[in-house]
VEXMARDREN-264263 format. One record per atom (N, C-alpha, C): x, y, z. Coordinates in steps of 0.02 Angstrom, whole numbers, padded with zeros to 5 digits, always signed. Each point is the difference from the previous one (the first is absolute). Layout:
residues N
XYZ...
end
This chain:
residues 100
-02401-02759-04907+00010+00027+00067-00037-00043+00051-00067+00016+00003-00049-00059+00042-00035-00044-00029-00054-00015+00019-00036-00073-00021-00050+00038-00063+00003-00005-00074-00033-00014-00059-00055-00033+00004-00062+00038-00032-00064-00036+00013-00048+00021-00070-00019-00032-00048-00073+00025-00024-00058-00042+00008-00046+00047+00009-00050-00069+00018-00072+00062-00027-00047-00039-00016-00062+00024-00009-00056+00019+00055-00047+00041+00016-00039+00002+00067-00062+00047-00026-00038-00017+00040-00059+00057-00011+00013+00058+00053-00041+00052-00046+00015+00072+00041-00074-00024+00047+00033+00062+00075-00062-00019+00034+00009+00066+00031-00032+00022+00034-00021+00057+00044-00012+00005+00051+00042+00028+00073+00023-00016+00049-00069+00035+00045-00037+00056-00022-00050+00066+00036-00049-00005-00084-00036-00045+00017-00051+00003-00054-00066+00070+00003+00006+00018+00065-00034+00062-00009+00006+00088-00040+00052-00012-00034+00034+00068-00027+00004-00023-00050-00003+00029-00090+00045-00049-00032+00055+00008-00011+00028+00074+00044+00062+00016+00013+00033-00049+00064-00017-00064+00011+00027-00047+00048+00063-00020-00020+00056-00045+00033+00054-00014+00000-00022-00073-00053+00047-00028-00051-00023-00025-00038+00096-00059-00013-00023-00071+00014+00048-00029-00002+00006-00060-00049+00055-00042-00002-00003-00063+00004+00062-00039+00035-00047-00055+00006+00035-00064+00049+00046-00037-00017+00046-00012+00012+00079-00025-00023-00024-00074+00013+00025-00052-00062-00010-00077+00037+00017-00043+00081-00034-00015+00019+00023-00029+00072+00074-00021+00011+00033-00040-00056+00049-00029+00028+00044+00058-00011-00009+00024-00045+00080+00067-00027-00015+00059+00052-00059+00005+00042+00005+00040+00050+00027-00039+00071+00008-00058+00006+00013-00031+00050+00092-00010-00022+00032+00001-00037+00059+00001-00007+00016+00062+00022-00033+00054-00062+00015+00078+00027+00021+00028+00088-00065-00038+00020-00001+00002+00084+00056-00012+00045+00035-00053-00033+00039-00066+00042+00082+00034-00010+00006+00030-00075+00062+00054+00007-00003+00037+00055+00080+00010+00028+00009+00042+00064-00010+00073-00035-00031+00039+00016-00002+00073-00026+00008+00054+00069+00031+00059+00005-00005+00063+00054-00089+00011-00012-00010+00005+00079-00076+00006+00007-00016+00064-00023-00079+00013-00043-00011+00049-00014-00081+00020+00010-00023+00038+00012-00076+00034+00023-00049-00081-00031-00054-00004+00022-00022-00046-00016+00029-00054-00054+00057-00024+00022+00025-00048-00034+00008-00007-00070+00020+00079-00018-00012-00012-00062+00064-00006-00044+00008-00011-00069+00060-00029-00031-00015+00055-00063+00058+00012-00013+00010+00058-00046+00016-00067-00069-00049+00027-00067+00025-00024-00052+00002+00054-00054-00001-00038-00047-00003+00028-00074-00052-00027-00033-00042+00021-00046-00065-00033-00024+00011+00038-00066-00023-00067-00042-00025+00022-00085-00067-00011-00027-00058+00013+00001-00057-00030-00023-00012+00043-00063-00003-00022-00072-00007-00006-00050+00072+00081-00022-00013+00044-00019+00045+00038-00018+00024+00055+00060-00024-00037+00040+00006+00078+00079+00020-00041+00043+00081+00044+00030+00041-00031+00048+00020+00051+00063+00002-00026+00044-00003+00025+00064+00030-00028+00063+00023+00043+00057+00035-00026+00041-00066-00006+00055-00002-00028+00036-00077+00013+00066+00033-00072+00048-00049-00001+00044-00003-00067+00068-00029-00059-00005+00007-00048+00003-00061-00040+00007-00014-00002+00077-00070-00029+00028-00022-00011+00078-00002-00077+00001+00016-00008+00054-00029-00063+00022-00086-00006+00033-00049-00032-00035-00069-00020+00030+00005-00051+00028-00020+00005+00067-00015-00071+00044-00073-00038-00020-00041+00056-00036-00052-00042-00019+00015-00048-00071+00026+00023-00041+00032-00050-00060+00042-00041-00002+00050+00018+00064+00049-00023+00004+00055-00008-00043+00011+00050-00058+00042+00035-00033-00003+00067+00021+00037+00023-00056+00049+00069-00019-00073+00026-00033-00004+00097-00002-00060+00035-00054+00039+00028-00010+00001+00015-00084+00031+00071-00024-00052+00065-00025+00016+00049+00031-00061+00036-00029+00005+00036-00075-00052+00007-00012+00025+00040-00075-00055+00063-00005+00064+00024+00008-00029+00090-00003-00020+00021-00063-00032+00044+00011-00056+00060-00049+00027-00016-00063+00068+00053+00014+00017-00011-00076+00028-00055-00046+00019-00067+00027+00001-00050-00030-00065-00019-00038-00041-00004+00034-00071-00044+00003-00020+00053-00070+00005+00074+00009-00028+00038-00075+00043-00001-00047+00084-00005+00017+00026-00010-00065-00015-00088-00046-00009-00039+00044-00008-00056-00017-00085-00053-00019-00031+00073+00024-00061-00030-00009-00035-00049+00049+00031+00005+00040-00007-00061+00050-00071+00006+00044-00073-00039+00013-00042+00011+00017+00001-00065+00064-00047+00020+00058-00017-00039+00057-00007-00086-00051+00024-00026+00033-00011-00077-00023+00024-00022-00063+00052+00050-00025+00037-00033-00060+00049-00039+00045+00010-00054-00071+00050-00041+00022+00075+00031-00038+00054+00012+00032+00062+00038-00001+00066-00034-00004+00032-00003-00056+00085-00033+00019+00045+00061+00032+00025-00018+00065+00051+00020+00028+00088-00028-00009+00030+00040+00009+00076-00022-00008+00021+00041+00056+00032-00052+00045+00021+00049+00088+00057+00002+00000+00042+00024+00023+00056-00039+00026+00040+00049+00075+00005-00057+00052+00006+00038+00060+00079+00037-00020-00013+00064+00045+00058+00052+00013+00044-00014+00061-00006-00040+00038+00030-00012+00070+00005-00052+00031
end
């Protein structure tokens, strides 16, 4: 359908003061700069609807665009991160692939 991506990233944490903070990772520079450059219908902070697989747990969610990274973040919610074990600063294989 859209642009196919896996790529590896460290988890990071967007509100390090909670450890209930928003908790992401960073899409590679260039596959977020293609992502970008597709014409897409504008949506709330620029965001792009995908599909995500990280290890046995799949899900539909957004990615954002960061002006400070200058990629795409995908976040990964609660229950990914406990079904998968997933802790602040693991390193994570993602499989994306845009919806739009």
């Amino acid at each position: 359908m859209g642009e196919q991506l896996t790529f590896r990233a460290e988890v990071w944490q967007w509100d390090a003061r909670t450890e209930e903070g928003w908790y992401f990772v960073t899409l590679p520079t260039g596959p977020s700069e293609e992502i970008a450059d597709r014409p897409r219908p504008p949506r709330g902070f620029g965001s792009v609807k995908v599909r995500v697989r990280v290890g046995g747990s799949s899900w539909a969610t957004s990615i954002f665009p960061d002006s400070k990274a200058g990629a795409y973040v995908l976040p990964l919610k609660k229950a990914v991160r406990k079904a998968e074990g997933i802790e602040l600063g693991d390193e994570v294989e993602v499989e994306l692939e845009t919806l739009e």
